[in-house]
MARRO-815174 format. One line per 4 residues: number of its first residue (from 1); their letters; for each residue x, y, z negated of N, C-alpha, C, O, CB. Coordinates in steps of 0.1 Angstrom, whole numbers, padded with zeros to 4 digits, m for minus. Each point is the difference from the previous one (the first is absolute). Glycine has a CB too. Layout:
BEGIN
NUM> a> X Y Z X Y Z X Y Z X Y Z X Y Z | ...
% end
This chain:
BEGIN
1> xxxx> 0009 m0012 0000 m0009 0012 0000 0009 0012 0000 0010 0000 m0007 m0029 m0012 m0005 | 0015 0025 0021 0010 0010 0000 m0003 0007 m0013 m0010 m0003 m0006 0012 0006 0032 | 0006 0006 m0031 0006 0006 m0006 m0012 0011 m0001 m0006 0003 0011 0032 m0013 m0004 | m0030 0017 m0018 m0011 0009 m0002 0009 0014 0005 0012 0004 m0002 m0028 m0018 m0022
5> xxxx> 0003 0022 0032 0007 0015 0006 m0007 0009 m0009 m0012 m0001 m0002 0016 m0003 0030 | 0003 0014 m0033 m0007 0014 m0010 m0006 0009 0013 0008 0006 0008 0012 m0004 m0033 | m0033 m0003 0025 m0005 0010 0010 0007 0014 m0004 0002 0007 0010 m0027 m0018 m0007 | 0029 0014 m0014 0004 0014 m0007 0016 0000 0011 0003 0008 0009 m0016 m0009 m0042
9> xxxx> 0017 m0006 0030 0015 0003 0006 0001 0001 0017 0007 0009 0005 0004 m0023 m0028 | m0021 0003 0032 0000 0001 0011 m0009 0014 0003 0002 0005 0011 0003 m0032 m0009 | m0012 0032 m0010 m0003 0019 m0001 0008 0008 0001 0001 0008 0008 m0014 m0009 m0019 | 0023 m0002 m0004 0011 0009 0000 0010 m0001 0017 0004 0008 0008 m0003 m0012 m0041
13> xxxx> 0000 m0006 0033 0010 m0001 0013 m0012 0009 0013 0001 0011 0004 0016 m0043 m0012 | m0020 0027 0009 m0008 0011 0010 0002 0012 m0002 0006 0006 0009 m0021 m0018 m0007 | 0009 0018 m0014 0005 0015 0003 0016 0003 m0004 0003 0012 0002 m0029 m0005 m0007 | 0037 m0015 0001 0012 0002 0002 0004 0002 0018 0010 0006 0004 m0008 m0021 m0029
17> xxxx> m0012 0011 0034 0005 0001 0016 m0004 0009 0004 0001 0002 0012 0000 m0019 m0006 | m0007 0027 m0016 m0007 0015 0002 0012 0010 0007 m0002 0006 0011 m0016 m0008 m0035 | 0028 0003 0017 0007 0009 0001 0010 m0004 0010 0006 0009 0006 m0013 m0002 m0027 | 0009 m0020 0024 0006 m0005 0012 m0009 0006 0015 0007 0005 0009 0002 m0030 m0026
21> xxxx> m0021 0025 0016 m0008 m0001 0008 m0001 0014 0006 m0001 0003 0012 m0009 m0023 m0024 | 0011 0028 0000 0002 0017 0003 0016 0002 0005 0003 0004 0012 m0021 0005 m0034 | 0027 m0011 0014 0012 0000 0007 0003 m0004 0018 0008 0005 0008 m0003 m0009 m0035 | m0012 m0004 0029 0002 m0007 0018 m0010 0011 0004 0004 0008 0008 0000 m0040 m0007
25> xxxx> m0017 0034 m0005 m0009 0007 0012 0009 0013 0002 0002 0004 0011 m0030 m0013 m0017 | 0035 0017 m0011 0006 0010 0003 0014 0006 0011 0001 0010 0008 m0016 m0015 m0028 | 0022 m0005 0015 0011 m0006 0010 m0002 0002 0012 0007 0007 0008 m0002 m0023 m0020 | m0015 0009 0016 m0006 m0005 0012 m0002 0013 0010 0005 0001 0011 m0017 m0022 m0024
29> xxxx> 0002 0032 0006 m0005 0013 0000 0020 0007 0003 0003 0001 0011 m0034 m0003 m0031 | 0037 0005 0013 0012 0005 m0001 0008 m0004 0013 0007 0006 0008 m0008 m0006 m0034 | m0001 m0011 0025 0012 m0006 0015 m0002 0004 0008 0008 0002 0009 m0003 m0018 m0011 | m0017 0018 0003 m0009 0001 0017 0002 0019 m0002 m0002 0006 0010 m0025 m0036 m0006
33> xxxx> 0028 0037 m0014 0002 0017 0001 0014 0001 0004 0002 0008 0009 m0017 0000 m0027 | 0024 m0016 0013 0016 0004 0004 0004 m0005 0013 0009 m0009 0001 m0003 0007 m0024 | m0012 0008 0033 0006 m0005 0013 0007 0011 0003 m0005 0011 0002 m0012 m0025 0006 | 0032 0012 m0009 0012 0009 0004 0007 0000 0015 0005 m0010 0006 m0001 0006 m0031
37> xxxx> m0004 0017 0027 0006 0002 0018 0014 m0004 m0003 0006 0005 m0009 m0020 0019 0020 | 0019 m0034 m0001 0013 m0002 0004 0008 0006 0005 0011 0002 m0002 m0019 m0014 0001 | m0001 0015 0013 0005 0005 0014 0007 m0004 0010 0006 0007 0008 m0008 0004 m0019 | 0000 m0022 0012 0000 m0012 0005 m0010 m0012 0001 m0005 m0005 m0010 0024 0013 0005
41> xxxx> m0023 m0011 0020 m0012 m0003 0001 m0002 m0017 m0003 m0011 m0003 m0004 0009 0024 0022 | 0013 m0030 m0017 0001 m0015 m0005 m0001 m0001 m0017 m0007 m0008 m0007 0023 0001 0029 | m0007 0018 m0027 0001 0004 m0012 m0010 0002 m0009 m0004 m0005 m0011 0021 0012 0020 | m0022 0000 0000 m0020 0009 m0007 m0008 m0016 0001 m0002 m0005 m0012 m0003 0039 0030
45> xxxx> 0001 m0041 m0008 m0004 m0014 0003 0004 m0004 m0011 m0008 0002 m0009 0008 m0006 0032 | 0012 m0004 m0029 m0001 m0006 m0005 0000 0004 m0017 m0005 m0007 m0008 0014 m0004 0031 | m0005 0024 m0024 m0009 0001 m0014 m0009 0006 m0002 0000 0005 m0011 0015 m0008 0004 | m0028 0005 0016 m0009 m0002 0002 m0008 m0018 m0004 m0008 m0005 m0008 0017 0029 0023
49> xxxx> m0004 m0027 m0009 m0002 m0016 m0002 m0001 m0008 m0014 m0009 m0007 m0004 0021 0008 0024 | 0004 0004 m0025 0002 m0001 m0010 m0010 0002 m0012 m0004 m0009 m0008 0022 0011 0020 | m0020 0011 m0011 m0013 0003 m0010 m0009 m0003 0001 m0005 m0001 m0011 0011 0012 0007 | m0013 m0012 0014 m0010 m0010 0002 m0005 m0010 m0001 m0011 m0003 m0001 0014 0011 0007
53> xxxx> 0009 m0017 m0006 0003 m0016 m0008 m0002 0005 m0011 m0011 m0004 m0003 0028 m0009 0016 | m0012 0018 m0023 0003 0005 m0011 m0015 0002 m0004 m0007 m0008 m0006 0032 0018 0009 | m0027 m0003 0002 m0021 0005 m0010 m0008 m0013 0006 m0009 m0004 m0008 0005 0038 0012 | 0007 m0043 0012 m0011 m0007 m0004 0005 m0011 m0009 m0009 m0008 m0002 m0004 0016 0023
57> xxxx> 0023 m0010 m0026 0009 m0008 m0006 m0010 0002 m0019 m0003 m0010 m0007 0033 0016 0030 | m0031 0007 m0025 m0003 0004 m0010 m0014 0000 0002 m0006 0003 m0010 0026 0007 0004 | m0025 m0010 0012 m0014 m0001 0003 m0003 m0013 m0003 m0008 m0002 m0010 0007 0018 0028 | 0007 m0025 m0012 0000 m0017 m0001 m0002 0002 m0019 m0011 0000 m0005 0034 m0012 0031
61> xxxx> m0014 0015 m0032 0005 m0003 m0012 m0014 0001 m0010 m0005 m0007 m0009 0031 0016 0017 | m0028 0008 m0002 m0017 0006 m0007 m0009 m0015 0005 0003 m0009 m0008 m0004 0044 0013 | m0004 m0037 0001 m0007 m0011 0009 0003 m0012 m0007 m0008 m0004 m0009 0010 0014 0033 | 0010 m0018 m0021 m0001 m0010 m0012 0000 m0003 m0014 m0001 m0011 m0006 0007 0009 0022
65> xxxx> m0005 0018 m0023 m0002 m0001 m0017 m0013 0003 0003 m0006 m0005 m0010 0028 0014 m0006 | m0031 m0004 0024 m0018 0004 m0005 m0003 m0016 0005 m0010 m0006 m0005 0002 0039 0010 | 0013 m0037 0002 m0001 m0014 0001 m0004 m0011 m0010 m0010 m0006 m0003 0025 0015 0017 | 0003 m0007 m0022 0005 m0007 m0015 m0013 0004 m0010 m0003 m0008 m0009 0032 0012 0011
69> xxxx> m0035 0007 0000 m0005 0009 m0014 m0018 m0008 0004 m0010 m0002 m0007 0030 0035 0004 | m0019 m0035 0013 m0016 m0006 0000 m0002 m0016 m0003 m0009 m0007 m0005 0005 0026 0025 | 0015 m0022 m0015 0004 m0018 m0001 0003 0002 m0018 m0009 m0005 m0008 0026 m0004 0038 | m0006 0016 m0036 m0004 m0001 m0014 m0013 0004 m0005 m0002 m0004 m0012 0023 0007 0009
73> xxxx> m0028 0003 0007 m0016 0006 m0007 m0007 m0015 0002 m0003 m0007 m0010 0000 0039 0020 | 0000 m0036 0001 m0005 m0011 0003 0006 m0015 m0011 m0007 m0006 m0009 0005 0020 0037 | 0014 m0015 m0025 0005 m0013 m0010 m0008 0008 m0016 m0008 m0006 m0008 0039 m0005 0023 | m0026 0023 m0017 m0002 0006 m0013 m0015 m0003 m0005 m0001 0000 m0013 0019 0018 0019
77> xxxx> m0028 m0019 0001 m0017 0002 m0001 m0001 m0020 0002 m0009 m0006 m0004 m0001 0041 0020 | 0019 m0040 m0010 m0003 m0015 m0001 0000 m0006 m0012 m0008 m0006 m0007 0018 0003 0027 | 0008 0010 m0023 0003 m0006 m0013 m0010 0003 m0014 m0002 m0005 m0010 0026 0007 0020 | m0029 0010 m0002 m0016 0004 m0019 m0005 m0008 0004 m0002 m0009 m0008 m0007 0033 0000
81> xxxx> 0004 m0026 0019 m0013 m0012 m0002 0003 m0012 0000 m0008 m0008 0005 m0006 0019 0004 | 0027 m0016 m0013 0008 m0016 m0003 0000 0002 m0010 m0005 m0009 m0007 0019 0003 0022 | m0008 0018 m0023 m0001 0003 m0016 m0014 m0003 m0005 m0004 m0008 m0009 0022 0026 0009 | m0027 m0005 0009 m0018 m0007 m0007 m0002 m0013 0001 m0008 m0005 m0009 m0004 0023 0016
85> xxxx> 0017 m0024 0002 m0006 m0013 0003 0008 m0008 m0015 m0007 m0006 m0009 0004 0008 0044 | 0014 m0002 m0035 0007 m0008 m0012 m0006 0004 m0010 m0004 m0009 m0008 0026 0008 0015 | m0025 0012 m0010 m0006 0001 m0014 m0015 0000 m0001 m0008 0005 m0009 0028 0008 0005 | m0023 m0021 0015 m0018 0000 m0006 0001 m0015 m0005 m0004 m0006 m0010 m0011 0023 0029
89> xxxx> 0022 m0021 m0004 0006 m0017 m0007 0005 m0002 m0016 m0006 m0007 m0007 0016 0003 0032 | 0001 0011 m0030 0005 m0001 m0013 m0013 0003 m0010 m0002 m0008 m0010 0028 0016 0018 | m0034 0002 m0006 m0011 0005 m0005 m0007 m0015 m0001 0000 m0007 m0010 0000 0035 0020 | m0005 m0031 0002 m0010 m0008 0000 0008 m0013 m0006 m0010 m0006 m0002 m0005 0017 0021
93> xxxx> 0029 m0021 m0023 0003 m0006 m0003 0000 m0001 m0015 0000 m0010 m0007 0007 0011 0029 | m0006 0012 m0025 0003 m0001 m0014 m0014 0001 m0007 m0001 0000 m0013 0027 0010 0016 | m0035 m0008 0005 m0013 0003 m0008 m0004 m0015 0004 m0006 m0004 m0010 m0001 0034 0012 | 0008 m0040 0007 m0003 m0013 0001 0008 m0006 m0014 m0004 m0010 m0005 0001 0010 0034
97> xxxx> 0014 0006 m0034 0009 m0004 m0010 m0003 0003 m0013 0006 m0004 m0010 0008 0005 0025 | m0028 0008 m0014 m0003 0005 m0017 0008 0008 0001 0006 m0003 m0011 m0013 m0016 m0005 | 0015 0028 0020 0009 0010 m0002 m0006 0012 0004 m0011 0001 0004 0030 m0016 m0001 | m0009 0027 m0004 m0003 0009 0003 0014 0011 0012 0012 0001 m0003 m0032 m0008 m0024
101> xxxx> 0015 0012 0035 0014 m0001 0008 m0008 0019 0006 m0007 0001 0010 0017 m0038 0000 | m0007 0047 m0016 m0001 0013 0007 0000 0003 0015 0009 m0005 0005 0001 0007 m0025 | m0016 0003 0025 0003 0006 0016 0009 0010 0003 m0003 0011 m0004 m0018 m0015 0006 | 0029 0003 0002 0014 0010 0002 0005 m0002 0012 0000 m0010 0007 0007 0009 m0029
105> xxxx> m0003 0014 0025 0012 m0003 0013 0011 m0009 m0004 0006 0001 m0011 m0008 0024 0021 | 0006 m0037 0001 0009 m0003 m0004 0009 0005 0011 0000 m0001 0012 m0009 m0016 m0028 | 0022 0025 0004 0009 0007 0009 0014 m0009 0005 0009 0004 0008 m0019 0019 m0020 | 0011 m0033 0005 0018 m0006 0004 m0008 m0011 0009 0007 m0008 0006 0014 0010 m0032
% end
């Protein structure tokens, strides 16, 4: 059986890619302003090029963390309702047991 996931932490990690996510769109925005005259026309081409690789490069980057951040939201909203699901079972096991067993998040 795998290993229990804290919906809390696969949250935190999501919005930890926040600021990753701003850094590339901004980058991205910046590279594509700094287009510098060479004066030279192969020269101008190719770093032209260059930066353009560069932002959609960072573009990519924004794109696959909002990516990451929905795939963790998703595992994150599975794992609560694996946790609800475990603890209605524990609930319901221990009350088949004469026991008494609280409803709680379980977080580990």
């Amino acid at each position: 059986m795998p290993s229990s996931v804290d919906p809390e932490r696969l949250a935190a990690l999501g919005v930890a890619l926040d600021p990753l996510r701003a850094a590339a769109r901004e980058g991205a925005e910046e590279a594509l302003g700094h287009f510098p005259e060479t004066g030279d026309r192969k020269t101008q081409s190719a770093v032209d090029g260059l930066l353009e690789q560069l932002a959609d490069t960072l573009r990519a980057v924004d794109s696959e963390a909002a990516e990451l951040v929905a795939r963790l939201r998703i595992a994150g909203q599975s794992a609560d309702r694996a946790h609800e699901r475990l603890g209605d079972e524990r609930v319901q096991d221990s009350a088949d047991a004469g026991g008494f067993a609280p409803r709680e998040r379980w977080s580990r």
